[in-house]
C-alpha positions as CSV (number, residue, x, y, z in Angstrom):
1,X,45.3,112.7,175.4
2,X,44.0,115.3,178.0
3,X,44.9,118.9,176.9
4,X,45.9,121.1,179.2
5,X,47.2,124.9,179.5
6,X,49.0,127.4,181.6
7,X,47.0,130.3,183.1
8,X,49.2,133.8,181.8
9,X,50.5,133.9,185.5
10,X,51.7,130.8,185.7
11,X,53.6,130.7,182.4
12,X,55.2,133.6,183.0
13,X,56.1,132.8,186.1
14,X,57.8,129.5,184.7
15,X,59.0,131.7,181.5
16,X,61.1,133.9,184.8
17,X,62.1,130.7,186.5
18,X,64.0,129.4,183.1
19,X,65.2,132.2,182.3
20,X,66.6,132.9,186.0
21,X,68.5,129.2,185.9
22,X,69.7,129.9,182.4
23,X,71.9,132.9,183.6
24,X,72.6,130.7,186.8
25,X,74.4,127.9,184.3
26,X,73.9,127.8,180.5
27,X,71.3,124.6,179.9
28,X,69.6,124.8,183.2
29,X,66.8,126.3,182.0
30,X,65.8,124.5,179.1
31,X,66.5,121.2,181.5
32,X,63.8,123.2,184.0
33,X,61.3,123.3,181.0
34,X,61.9,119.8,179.6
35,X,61.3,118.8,183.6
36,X,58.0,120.8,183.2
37,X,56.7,119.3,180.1
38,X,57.8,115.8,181.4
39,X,56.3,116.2,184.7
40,X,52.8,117.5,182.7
41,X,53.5,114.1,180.0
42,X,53.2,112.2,183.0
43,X,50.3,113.6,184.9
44,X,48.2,113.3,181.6
């Protein structure tokens, strides 16, 4: 499988977006994440 990573921009721009949903409704961010990594699982 291809390996991939985030640059440090990037991931801590994610990092802000879940944590952003998470205050908006308790789950949403980790839902945002597992999107992420499913979305990446996909691509690869």
């Amino acid at each position: 499988m291809i390996g991939y990573r985030f640059l440090s921009l990037a991931e801590e721009e994610m990092v802000e977006a879940s944590n952003y949903y998470e205050a908006e409704s308790e789950g949403l961010g980790r839902e945002f994440l597992d999107d992420v990594r499913r979305v990446i699982d996909t691509i690869r």
